[in-house]
MIPALO-227745 format. One line per field, with one value per residue: residue number from 1; residue in one letter; x, y, z of N, C-alpha, C, O, CB in turn. Coordinates in steps of 0.2 Angstrom, whole numbers, padded with zeros to 4 digits. Each point is the difference from the previous one (the first is absolute). Glycine has a CB too. Layout:
// residues N
i	NUM_...
aa	A_...
n_xx	X_...
n_yy	Y_...
n_zz	Z_...
ca_xx	X_...
ca_yy	Y_...
ca_zz	Z_...
c_xx	X_...
c_yy	Y_...
c_zz	Z_...
o_xx	X_...
o_yy	Y_...
o_zz	Z_...
cb_xx	X_...
cb_yy	Y_...
cb_zz	Z_...
END
This chain:
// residues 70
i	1_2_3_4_5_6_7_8_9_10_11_12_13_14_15_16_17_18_19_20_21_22_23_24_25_26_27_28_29_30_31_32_33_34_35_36_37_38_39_40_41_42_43_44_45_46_47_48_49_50_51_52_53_54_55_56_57_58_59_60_61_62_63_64_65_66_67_68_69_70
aa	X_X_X_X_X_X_X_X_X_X_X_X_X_X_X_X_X_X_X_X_X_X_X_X_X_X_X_X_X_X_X_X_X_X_X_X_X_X_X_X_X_X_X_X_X_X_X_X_X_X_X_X_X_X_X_X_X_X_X_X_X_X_X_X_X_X_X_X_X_X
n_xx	0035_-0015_0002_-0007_-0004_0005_-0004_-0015_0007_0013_-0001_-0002_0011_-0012_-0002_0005_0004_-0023_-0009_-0007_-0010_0000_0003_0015_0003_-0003_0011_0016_0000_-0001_0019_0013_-0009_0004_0014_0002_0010_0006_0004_0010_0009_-0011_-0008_-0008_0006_0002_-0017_-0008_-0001_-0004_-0013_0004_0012_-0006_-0011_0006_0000_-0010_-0004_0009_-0002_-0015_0006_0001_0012_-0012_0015_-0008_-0016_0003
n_yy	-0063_0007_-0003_0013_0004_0017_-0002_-0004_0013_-0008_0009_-0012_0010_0006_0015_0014_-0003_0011_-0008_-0012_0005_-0004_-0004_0005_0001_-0011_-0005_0004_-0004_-0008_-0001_-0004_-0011_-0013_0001_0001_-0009_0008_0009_-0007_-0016_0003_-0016_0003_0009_0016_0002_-0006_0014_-0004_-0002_0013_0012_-0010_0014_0014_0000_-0002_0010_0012_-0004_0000_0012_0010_0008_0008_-0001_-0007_0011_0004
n_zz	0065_0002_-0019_0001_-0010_0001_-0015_0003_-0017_-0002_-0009_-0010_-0003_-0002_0009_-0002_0017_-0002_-0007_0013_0002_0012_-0014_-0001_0017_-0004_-0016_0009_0011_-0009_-0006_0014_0002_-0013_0001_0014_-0010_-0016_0004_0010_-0004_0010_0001_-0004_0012_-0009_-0008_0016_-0010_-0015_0005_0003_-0009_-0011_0010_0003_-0017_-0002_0011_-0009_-0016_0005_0000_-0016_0007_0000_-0012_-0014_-0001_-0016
ca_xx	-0001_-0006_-0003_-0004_0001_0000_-0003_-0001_-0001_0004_0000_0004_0003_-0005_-0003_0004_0001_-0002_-0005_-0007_-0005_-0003_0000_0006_0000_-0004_0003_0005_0000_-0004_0002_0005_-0001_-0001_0008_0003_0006_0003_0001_0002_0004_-0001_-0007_-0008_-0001_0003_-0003_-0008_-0002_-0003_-0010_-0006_-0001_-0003_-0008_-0001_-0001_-0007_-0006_0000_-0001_-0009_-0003_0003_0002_-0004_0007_0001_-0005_-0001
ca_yy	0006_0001_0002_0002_0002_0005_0001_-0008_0000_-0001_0002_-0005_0003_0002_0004_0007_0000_0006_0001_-0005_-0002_-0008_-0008_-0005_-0004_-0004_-0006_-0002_-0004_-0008_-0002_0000_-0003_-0006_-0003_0002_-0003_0003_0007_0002_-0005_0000_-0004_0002_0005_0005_0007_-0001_0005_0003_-0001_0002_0007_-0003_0003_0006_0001_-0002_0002_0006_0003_0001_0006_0005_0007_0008_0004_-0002_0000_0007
ca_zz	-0005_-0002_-0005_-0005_-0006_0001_-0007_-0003_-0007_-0006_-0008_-0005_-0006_-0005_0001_-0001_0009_0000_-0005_0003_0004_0004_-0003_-0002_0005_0005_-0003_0000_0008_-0001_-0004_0007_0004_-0002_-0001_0007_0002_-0004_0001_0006_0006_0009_0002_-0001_0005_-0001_-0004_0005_0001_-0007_0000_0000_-0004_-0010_0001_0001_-0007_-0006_0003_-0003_-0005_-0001_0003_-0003_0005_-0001_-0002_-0007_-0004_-0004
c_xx	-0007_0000_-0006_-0002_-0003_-0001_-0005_-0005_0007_-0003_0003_0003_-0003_-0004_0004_-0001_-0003_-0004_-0005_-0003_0000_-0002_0005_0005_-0001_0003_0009_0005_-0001_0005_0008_-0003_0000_0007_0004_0007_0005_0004_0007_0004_0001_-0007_-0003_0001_0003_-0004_-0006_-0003_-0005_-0008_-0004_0002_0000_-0009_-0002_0000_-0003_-0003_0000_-0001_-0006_-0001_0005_0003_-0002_0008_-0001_-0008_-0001_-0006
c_yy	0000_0004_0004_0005_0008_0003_-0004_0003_0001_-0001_-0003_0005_0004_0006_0007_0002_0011_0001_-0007_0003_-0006_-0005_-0001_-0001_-0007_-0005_-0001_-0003_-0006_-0003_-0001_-0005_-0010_-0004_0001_-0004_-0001_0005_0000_-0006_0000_-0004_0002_0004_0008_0005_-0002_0007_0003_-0001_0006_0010_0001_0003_0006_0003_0000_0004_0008_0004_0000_0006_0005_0006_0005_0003_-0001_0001_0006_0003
c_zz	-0003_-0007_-0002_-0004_-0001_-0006_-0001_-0007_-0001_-0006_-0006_-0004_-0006_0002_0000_0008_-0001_-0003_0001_0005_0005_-0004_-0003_0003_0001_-0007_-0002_0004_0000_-0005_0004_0002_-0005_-0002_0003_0000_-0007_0001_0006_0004_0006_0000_0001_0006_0000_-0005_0003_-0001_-0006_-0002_0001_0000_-0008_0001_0001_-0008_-0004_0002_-0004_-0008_-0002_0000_-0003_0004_-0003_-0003_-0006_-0004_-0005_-0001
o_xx	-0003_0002_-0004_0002_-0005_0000_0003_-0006_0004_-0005_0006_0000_0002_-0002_0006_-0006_0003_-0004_-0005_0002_0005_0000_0002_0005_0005_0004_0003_0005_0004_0001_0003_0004_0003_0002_0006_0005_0005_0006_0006_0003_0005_-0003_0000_0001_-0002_0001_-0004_-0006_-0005_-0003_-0005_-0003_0000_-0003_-0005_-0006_0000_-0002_-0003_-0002_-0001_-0004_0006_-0003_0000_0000_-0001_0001_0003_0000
o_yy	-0006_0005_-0004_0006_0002_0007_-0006_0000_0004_-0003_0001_0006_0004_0002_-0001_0000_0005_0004_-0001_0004_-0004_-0006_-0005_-0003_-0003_-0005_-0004_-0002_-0004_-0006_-0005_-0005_-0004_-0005_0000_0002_-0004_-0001_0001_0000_-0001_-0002_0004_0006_0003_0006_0000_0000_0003_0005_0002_0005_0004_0003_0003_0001_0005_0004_0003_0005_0002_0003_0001_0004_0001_0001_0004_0001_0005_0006
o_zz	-0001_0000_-0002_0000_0003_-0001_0000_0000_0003_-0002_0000_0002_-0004_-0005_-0001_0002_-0002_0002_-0003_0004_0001_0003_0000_-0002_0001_0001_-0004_-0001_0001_0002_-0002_-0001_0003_-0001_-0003_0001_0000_0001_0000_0006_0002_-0005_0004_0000_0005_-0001_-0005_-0001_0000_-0003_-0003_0001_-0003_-0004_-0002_-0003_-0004_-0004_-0004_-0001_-0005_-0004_0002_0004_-0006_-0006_-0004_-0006_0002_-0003
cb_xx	0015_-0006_0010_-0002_0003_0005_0006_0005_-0017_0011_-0007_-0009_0004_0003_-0014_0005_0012_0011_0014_0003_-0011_-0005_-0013_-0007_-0007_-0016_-0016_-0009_-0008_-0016_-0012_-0001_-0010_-0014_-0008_-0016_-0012_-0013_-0020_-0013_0001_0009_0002_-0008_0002_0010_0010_0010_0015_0013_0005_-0003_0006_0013_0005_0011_0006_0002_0003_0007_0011_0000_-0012_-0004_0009_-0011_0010_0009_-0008_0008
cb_yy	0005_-0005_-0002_-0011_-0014_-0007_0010_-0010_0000_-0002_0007_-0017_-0013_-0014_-0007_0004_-0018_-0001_0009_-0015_0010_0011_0005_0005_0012_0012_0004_0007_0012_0008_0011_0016_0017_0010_0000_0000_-0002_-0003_0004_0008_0000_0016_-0008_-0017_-0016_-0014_0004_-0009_-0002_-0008_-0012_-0018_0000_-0020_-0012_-0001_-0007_-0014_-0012_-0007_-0004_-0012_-0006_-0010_-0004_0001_-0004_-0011_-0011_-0009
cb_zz	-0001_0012_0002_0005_-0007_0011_-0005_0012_-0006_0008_0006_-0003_0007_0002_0005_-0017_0007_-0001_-0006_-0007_-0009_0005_-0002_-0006_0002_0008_-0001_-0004_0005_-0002_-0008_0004_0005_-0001_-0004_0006_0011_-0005_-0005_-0007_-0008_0009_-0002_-0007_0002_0005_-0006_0011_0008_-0001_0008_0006_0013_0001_0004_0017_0006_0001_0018_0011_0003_0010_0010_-0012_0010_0019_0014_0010_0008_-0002
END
């Protein structure tokens, strides 16, 4: 059996689904990720994936989008 991930964002409680961004993305992945085995009781291997879209995330909330600019 092959796993893979076909969402990789999740949404805490705290945010409004529609009304974020890439950075508070990125810090609430990281905030998931670091507490992976809380949250989630499975084995580290299973959020290998979280780093490096914690990084796609940040990189992107740098770069501002033309549609949002005023």
């Amino acid at each position: 059996m092959t796993t893979k991930v076909l969402v990789n964002y999740i949404q805490t409680t705290d945010g409004i689904i529609g009304q974020s961004g890439y950075g508070e993305w990125a810090r609430e992945l990281q905030q998931l990720y670091d507490d992976r085995l809380v949250y989630f009781g499975m084995s580290e291997g299973w959020a290998d994936w979280m780093p490096q879209a914690i990084q796609e995330y940040q990189k992107k909330s740098q770069v501002p989008l033309p549609a949002f600019a005023r």
